[in-house]
matplotlib code that plots the C-alpha trace (Angstrom):
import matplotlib.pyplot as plt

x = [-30.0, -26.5, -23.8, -21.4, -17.3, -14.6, -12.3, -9.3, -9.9, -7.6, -7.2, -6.1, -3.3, 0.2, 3.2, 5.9, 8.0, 7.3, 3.6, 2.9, 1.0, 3.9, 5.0, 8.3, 10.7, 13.2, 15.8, 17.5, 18.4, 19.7, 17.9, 20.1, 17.0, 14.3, 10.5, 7.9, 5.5, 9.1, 8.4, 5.0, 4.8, 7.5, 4.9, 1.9, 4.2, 5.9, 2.3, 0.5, 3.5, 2.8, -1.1, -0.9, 1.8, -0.7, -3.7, -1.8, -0.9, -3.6, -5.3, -3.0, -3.2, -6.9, -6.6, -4.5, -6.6, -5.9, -3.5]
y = [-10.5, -11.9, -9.9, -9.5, -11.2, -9.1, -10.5, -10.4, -10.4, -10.0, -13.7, -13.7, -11.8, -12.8, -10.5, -12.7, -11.5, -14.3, -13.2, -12.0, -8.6, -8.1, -4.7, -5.1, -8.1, -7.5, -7.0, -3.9, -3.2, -0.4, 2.4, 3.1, 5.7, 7.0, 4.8, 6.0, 7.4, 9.9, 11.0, 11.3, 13.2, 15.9, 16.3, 17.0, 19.8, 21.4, 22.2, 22.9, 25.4, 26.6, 26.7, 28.8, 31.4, 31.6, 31.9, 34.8, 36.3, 36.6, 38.3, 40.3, 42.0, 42.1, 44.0, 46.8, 50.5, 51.6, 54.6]
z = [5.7, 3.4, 4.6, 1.8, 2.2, 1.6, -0.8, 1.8, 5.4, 8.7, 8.4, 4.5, 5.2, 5.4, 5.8, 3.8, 1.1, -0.9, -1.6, -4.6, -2.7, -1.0, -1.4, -1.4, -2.2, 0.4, -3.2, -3.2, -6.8, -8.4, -10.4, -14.0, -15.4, -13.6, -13.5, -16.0, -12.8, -11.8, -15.5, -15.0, -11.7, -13.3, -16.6, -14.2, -12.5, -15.0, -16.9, -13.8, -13.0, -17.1, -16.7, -13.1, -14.7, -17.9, -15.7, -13.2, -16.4, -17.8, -14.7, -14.7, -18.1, -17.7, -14.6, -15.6, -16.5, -20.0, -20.4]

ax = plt.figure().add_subplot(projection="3d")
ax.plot(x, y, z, "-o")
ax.set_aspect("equal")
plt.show()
């Protein structure tokens, strides 16, 4: 039976700031506009926010008796 290799294994890792996987440099810098994925995550709220309202509206209207 060939038992598959991962592609990185306990021994393939290296905690150094100079790898390139690193997941941070170590650099602090400083943020002049927000990153496209702030922008992002505020779009996804703002019209699931819209779409819940609509929905809850909608409900609502349909379950009021006429008169």
């Amino acid at each position: 039976m060939i038992v598959p290799r991962l592609a990185f294994g306990p021994d393939d890792i290296k905690a150094s700031a100079s790898t390139p996987g690193a997941p941070h440099s170590g650099t602090v810098r400083e943020r002049k506009i927000p990153e496209l994925s702030d922008v992002a995550l505020f779009v996804v709220a703002v019209l699931a926010v819209w779409l819940t309202r609509r929905a809850l509206r909608r409900r609502m209207r349909k379950g009021r008796p006429d008169g």
